[in-house]
C-alpha positions as CSV (number, residue, x, y, z in Angstrom):
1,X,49.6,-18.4,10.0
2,X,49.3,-20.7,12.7
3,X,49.7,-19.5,16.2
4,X,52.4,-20.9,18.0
5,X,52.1,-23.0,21.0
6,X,53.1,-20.6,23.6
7,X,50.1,-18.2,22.2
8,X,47.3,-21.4,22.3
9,X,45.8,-20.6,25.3
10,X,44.8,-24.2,26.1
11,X,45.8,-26.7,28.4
12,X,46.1,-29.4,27.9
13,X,47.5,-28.6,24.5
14,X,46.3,-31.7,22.1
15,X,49.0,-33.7,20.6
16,X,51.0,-31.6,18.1
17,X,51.2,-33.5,15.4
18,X,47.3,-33.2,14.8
19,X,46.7,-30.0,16.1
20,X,46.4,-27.0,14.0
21,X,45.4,-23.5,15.2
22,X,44.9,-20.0,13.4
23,X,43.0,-16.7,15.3
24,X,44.0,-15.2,12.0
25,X,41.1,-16.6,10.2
26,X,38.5,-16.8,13.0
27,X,35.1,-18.5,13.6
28,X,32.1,-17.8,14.4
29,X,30.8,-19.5,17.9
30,X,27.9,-18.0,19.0
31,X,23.8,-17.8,18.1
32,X,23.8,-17.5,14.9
33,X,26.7,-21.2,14.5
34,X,25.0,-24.5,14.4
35,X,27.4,-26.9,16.2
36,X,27.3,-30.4,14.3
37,X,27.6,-33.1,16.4
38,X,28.7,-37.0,15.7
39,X,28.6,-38.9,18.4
40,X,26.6,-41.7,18.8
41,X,25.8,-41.7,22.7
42,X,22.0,-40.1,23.0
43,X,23.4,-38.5,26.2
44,X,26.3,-36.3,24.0
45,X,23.6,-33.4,22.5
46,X,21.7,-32.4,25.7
47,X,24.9,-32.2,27.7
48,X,26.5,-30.1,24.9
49,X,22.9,-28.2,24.7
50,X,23.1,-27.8,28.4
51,X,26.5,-26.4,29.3
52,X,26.8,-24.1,26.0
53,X,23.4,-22.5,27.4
54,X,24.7,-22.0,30.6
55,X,28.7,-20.7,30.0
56,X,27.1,-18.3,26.8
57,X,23.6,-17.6,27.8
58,X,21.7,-16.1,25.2
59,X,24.8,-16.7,22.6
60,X,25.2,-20.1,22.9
61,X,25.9,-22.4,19.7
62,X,23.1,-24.9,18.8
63,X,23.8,-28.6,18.6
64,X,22.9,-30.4,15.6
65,X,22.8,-34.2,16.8
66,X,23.1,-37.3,14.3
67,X,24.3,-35.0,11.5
68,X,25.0,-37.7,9.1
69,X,28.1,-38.9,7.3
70,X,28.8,-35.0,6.1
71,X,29.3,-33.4,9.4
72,X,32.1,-36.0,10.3
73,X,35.5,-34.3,9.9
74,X,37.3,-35.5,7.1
75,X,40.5,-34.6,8.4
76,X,41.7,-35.0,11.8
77,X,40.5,-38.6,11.8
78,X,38.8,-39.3,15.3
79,X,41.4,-41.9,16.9
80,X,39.9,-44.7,18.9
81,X,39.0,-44.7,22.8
82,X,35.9,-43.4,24.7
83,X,37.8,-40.2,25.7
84,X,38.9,-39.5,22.3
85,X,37.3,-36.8,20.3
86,X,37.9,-34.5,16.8
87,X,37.0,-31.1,16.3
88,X,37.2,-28.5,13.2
89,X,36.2,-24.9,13.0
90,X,36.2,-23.5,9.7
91,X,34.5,-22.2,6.7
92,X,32.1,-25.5,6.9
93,X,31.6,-24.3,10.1
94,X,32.2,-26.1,14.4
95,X,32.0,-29.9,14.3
96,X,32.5,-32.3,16.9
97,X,33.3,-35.9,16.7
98,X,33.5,-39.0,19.5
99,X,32.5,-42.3,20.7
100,X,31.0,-41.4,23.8
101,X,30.0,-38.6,26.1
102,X,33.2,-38.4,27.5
103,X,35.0,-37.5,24.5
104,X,32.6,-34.9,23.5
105,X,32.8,-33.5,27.0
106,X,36.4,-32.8,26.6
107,X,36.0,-31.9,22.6
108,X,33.8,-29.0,25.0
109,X,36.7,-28.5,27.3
110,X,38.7,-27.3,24.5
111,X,36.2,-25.5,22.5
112,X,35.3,-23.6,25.5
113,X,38.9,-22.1,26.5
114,X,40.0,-21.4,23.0
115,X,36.8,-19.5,22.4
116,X,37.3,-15.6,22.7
117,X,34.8,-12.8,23.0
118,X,34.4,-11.0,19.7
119,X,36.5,-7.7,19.2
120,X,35.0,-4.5,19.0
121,X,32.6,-4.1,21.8
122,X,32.6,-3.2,25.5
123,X,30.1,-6.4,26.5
124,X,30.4,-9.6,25.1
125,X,28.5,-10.1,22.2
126,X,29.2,-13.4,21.5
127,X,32.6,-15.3,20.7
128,X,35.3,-16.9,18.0
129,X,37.2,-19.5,17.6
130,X,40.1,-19.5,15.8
131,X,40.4,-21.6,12.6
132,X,41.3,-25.1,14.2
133,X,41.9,-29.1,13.4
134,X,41.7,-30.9,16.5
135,X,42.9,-35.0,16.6
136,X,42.9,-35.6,20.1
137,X,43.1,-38.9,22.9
138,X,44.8,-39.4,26.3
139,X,47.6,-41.8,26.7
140,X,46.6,-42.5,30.2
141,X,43.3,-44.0,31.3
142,X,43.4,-42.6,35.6
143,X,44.1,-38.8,35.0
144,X,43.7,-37.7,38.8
145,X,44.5,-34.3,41.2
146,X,44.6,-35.1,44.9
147,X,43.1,-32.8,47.0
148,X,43.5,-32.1,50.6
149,X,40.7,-30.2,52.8
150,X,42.2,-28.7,55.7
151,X,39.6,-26.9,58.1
152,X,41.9,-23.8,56.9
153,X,40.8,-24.5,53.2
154,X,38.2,-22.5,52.0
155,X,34.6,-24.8,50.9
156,X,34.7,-22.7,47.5
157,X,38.3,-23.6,47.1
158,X,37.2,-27.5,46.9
159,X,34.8,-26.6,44.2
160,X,36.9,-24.2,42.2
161,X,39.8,-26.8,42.1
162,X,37.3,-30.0,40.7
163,X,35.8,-27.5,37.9
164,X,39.6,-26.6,36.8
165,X,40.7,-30.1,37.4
166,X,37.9,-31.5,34.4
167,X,38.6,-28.5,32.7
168,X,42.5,-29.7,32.2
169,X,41.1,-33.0,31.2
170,X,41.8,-35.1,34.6
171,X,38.9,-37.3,35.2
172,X,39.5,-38.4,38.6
173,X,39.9,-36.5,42.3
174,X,40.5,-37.8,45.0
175,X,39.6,-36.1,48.1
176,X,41.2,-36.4,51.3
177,X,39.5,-34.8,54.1
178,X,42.2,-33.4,56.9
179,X,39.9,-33.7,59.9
180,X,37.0,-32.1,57.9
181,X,35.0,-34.8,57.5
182,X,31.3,-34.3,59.3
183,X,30.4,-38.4,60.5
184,X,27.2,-38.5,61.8
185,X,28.1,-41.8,63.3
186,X,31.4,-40.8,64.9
187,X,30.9,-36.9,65.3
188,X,33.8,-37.1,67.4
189,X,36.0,-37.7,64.7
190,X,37.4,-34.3,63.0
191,X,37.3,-30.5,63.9
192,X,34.3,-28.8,65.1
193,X,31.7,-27.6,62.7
194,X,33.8,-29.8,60.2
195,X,32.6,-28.2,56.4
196,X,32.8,-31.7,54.5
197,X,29.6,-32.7,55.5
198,X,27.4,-35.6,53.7
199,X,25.7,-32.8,51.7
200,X,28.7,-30.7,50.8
201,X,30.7,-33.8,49.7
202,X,27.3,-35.5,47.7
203,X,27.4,-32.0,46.0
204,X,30.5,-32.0,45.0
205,X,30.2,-35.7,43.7
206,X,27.7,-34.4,41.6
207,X,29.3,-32.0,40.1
208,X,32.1,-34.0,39.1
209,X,29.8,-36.5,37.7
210,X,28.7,-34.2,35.5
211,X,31.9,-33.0,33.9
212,X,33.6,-36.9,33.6
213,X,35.1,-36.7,36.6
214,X,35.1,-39.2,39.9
215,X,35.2,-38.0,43.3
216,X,36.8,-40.6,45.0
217,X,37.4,-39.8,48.8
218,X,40.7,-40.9,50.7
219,X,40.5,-42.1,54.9
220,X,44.0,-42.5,56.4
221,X,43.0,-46.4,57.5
222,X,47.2,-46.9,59.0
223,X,49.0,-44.2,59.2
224,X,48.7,-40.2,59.2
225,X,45.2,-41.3,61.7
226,X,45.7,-37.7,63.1
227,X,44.5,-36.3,60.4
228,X,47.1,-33.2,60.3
229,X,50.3,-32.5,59.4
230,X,53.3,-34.3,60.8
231,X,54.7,-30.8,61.9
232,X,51.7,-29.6,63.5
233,X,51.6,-32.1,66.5
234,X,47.4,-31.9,65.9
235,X,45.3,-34.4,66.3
236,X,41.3,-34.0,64.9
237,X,39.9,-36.5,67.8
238,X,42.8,-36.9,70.3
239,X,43.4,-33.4,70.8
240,X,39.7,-32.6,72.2
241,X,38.3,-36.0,72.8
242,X,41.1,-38.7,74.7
243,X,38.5,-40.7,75.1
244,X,39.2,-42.7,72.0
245,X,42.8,-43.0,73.0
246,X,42.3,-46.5,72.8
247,X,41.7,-46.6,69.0
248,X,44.6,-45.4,68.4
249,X,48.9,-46.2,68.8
250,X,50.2,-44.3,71.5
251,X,51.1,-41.0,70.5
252,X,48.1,-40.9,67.7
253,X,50.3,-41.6,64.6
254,X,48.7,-44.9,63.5
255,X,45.4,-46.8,64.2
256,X,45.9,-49.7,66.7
257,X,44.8,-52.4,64.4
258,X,44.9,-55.1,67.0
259,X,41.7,-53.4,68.7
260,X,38.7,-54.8,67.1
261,X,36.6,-51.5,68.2
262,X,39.6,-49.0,65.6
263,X,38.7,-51.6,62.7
264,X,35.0,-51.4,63.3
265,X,35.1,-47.3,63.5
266,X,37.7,-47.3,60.3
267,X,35.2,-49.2,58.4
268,X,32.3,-47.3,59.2
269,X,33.4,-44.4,58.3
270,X,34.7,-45.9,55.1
271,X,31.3,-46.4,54.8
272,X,30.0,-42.8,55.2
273,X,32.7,-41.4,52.9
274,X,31.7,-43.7,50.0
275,X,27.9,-43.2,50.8
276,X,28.6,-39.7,50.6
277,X,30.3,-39.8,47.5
278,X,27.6,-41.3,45.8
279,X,29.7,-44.8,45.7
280,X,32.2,-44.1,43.4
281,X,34.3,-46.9,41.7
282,X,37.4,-46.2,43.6
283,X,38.2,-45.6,47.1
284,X,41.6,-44.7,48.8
285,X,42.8,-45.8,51.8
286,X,45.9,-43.8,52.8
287,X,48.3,-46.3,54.3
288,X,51.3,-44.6,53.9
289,X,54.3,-43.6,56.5
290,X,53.2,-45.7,59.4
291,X,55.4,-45.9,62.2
292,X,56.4,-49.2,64.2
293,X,53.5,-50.1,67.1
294,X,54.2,-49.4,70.7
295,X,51.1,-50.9,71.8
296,X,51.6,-53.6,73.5
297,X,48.8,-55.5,72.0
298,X,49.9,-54.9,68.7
299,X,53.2,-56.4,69.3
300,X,52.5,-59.3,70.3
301,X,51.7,-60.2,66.4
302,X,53.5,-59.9,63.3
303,X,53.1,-56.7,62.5
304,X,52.5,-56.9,58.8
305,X,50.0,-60.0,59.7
306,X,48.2,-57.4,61.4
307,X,48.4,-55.0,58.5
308,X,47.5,-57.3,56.5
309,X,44.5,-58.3,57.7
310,X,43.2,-55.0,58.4
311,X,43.7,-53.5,54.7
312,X,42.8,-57.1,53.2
313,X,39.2,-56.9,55.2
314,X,39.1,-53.2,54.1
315,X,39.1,-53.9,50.9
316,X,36.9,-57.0,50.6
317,X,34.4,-54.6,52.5
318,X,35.1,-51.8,49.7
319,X,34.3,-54.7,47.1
320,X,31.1,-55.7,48.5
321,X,30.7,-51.5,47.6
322,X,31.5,-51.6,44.1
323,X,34.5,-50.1,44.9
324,X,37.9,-50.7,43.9
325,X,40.4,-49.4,46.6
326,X,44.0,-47.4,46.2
327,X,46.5,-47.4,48.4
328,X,49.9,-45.5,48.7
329,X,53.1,-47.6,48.3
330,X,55.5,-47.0,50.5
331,X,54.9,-49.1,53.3
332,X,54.8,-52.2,50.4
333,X,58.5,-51.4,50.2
334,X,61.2,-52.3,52.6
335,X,63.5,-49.3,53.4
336,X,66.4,-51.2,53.9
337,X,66.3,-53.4,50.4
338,X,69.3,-51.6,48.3
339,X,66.6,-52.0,44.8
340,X,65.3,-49.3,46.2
341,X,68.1,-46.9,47.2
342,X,67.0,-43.1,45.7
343,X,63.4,-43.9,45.7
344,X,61.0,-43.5,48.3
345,X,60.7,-46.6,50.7
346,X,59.3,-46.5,54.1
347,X,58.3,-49.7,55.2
348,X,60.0,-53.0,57.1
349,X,60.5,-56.4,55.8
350,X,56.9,-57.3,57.4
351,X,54.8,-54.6,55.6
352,X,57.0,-55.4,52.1
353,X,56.2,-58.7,52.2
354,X,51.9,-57.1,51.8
355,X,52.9,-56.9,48.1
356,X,52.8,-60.7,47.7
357,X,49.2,-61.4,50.2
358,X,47.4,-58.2,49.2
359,X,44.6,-58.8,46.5
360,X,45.7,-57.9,43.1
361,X,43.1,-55.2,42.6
362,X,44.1,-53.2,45.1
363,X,46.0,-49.7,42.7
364,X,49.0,-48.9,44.1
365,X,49.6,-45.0,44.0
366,X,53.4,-45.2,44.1
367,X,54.7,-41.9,45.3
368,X,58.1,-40.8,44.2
369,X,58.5,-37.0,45.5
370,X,63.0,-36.6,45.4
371,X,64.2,-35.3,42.8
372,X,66.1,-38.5,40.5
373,X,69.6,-39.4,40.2
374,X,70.6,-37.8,36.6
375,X,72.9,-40.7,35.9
376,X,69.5,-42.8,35.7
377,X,67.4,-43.1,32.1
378,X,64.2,-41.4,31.8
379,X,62.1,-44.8,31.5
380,X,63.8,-46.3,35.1
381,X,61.4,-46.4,37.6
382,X,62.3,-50.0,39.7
383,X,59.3,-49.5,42.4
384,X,56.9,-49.1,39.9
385,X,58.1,-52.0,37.9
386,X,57.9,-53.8,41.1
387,X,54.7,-53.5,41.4
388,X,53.4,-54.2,37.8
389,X,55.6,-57.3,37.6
390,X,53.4,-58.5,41.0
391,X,50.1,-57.8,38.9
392,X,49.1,-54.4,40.6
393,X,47.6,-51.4,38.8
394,X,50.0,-48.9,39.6
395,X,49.5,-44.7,39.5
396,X,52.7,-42.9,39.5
397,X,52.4,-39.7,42.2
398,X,54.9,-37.1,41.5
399,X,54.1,-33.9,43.7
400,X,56.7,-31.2,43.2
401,X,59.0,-33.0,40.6
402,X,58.1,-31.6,37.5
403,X,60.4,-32.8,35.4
404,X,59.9,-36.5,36.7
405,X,56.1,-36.3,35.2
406,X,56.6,-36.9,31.6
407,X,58.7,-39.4,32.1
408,X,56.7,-41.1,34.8
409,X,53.7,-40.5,32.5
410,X,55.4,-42.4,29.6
411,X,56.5,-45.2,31.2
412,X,53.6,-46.1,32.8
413,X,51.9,-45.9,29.3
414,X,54.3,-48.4,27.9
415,X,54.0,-50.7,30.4
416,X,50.6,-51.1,30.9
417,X,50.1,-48.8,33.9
418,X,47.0,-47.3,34.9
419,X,47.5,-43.3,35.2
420,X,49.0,-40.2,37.2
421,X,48.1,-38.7,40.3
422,X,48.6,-35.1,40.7
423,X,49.2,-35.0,44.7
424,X,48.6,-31.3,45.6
425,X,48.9,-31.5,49.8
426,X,49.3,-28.0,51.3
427,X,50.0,-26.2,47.9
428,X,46.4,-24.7,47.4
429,X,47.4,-22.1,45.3
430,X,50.8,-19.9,44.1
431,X,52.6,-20.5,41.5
432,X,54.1,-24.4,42.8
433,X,50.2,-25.5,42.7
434,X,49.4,-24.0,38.8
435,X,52.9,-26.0,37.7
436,X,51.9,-29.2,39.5
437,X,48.9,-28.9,37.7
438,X,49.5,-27.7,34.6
439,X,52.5,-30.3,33.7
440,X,50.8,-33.0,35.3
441,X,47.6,-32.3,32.8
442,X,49.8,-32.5,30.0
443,X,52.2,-35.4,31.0
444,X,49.0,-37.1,32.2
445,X,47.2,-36.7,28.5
446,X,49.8,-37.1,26.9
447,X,51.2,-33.9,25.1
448,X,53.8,-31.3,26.6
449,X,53.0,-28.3,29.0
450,X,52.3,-25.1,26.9
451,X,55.1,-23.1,27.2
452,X,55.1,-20.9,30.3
453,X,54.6,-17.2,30.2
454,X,57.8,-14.8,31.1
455,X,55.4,-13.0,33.0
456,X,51.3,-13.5,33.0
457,X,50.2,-17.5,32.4
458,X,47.4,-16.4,30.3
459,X,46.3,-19.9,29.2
460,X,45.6,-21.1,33.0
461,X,44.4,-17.8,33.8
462,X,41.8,-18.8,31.2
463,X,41.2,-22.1,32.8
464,X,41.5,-20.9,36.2
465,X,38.8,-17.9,35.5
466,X,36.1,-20.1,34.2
467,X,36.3,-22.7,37.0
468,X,36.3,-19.8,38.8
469,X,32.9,-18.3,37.0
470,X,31.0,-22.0,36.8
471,X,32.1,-22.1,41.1
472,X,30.6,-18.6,41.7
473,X,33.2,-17.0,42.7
474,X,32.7,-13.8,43.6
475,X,35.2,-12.6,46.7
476,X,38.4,-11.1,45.9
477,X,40.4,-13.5,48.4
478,X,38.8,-16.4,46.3
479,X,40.4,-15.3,42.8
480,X,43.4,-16.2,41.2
481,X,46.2,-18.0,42.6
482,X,46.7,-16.3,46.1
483,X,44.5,-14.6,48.5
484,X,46.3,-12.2,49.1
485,X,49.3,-10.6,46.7
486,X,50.8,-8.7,48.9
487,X,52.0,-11.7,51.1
488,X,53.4,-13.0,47.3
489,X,57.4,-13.1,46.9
């Protein structure tokens, strides 16, 4: 009998209507199973080779490349797309099907947490799969998690949260440092002994190259230039270095864009980040809930002529890069314009009118956190609309509303939009932080959330314990979803 969904522990779940599951009438998956493999990207075999020997050791499968015409499922059909995959475990044995390394990467994702360790023993002596049928494609091509490092936020944290993010099938990060970030040409700028350094950040790059996913790292160009929370009153470089007051507004908020010396250090560090990053294809910019100038200098000008031309030469510098930059959408909106009345607006009639003078492919992450008006449909979303009518690529951002993210997620596949973003911020773990995730994977790829648990989320405990294992985690404060349970509700 097949299992039912809230007993698949897998997340993503693939879409139901081609997904078929049975631990009644299990599968072999360990020394003695030869995995056949169609795929007809020569990089697909070694990477399977490679990460089975090193999550099962001694029991991993084998990979049998270029199979032929028989090792092709028969049934699920492998739907089109570079991300798409098929899988089958059965009497004929495991076979994998996809276009491209990519899809068999996540045909791996899935294998991997459906897999148990056999019954019987005390050690693991190799595993099973359960009887399976496996059609399976996102809907969205940008599946990203945004992650903030805080100098509060453990290094191994970072790490643990990439692994789980490819294992749920997002292939995108983005990275914001919160003061963290270790310039070597501005050393002044962040925290002491700041942990994202060059090396930590290449690193990590690496690693997400590896499992199909982009680092892409985020500098607060406009707004938020304190690099902390609003609440805090911090500021990384004003608070132990006034020296730079000048690059910044009074106060610290923003970055004064009128002085050619803040444009010079936000594009050098721009630099850094990318370099660092191993020059990914995207690159975001922040830009979001700026605050009217003070300085003098800066009023002399039209504001949003001066915002303009700061995030214009950004991104033609980003370009020159190879890389495409993101920005956040609410200053692109005027607050006062009633189109926009129950959705998040923050900017003036100047910054609004950027939506018509930036270049088109600048993606606009468009961030919509309240909680909706219940008299509205599910598919009306008028800022994101907005900016797809003006010919942007446009990410939907929902944070903490869960139940805006399939809906978000499906109208931005109808129309031509380019993916989700999973904003995280301060929720590092808890409960909040495994919803975010877990719904956004799901609304993101296309299928619903499993089911949640009345008490113990076993399916992202699977998830969350081999990110943890492939991290190295090996601390009891670094486990699980809290450091410490007793501080738990």
């Amino acid at each position: 009998m097949p299992l039912p969904q809230s007993a698949v522990e897998l997340a993503p779940i693939p879409a139901p209507a081609s997904f078929e599951s049975d631990m009644d009438r299990p599968v072999p998956f360990d020394a003695g199973t030869a995995v056949l493999l169609d795929c007809p990207d020569p990089a697909a075999a070694p990477w399977l080779e490679r990460h089975f020997a090193d999550w099962f050791g001694t029991q991993a499968p084998r990979v049998v490349a270029d199979a032929g015409e028989g090792a092709r499922p028969a049934a699920p059909a492998l739907p089109p797309g570079d991300e798409a995959y098929a899988a089958e475990a059965g009497e004929g044995g495991v076979r994998i099907a996809a276009h491209t390394l990519a899809g068999a990467r996540w045909a791996a994702c899935s294998l991997r947490q459906l897999a148990i360790a056999r019954r019987g023993t005390m050690r693991t002596e190799g595993r099973l799969l359960p009887s399976l049928r496996i059609s399976d494609a996102p809907r969205l091509a940008l599946r990203a998690v945004h992650l903030c490092w805080f100098p509060e936020t453990p290094p191994a944290w970072i790490e643990r949260a990439i692994r789980l993010a490819a294992l749920l099938k997002f292939n995108c990060a983005i990275l914001e440092p919160w003061g963290t970030f270790r310039s070597a040409r501005h050393p002044w700028f962040g925290w002491p002994d700041a942990p994202a350094t060059p090396e930590a950040l290449g690193r990590l790059a690496a690693i997400g190259r590896d499992l199909g996913l982009v680092l892409v790292p985020q500098l607060n160009a406009f707004g938020h230039a304190s690099l902390s929370r609003t609440g805090s009153l911090k500021h990384a470089a004003l608070d132990l270095h006034p020296e730079y007051e000048p690059l910044f507004e009074p106060g610290g908020w923003n970055w004064c864009l009128s002085n050619p010396e803040a444009r010079r250090v936000v594009r050098e560090l721009a630099d850094e980040l990318h370099e660092a990053c191993g020059r990914p294809p995207l690159f975001h910019l922040g830009c979001d809930e700026a605050q009217p100038p003070s300085c003098p200098e800066c009023r002399r000008r039209p504001y949003g002529e001066l915002v303009r031309e700061h995030v214009a030469s950004l991104a033609a510098f980003l370009r020159e890069r190879g890389a495409r930059p993101m920005v956040w959408h609410d200053m692109l909106l005027d607050r006062a314009d009633p189109r926009w009345k129950g959705f998040v607006a923050s900017g003036s009639p100047e910054t609004a009118a950027l939506a018509d003078t930036l270049p088109k492919d600048v993606v606009v992450c468009d961030w919509q956190y309240a909680d909706r008006d219940p008299a509205r449909p599910p598919d009306d979303w008028p800022t994101m609309a907005h900016f797809l009518e003006k010919g942007f690529a446009v990410a939907g951002c929902p944070w903490l509303n869960l139940g805006a993210m399939e809906p978000m997620a499906a109208f931005l596949a109808a129309r031509g939009g380019l993916g989700l973003v999973a904003t995280t911020w301060q929720r590092q773990g808890g409960t909040v932080w495994r919803d975010i995730l877990r719904t956004a994977a799901g609304a993101a790829w296309g299928t619903p959330p499993r089911p949640a648990a009345t008490q113990f989320d076993t399916a992202f405990a699977v998830a969350l314990r081999l990110a943890e294992r492939d991290a190295g985690v090996r601390s009891y404060p670094a486990t699980g979803l809290c450091a410490d349970q007793l501080a738990l509700p």
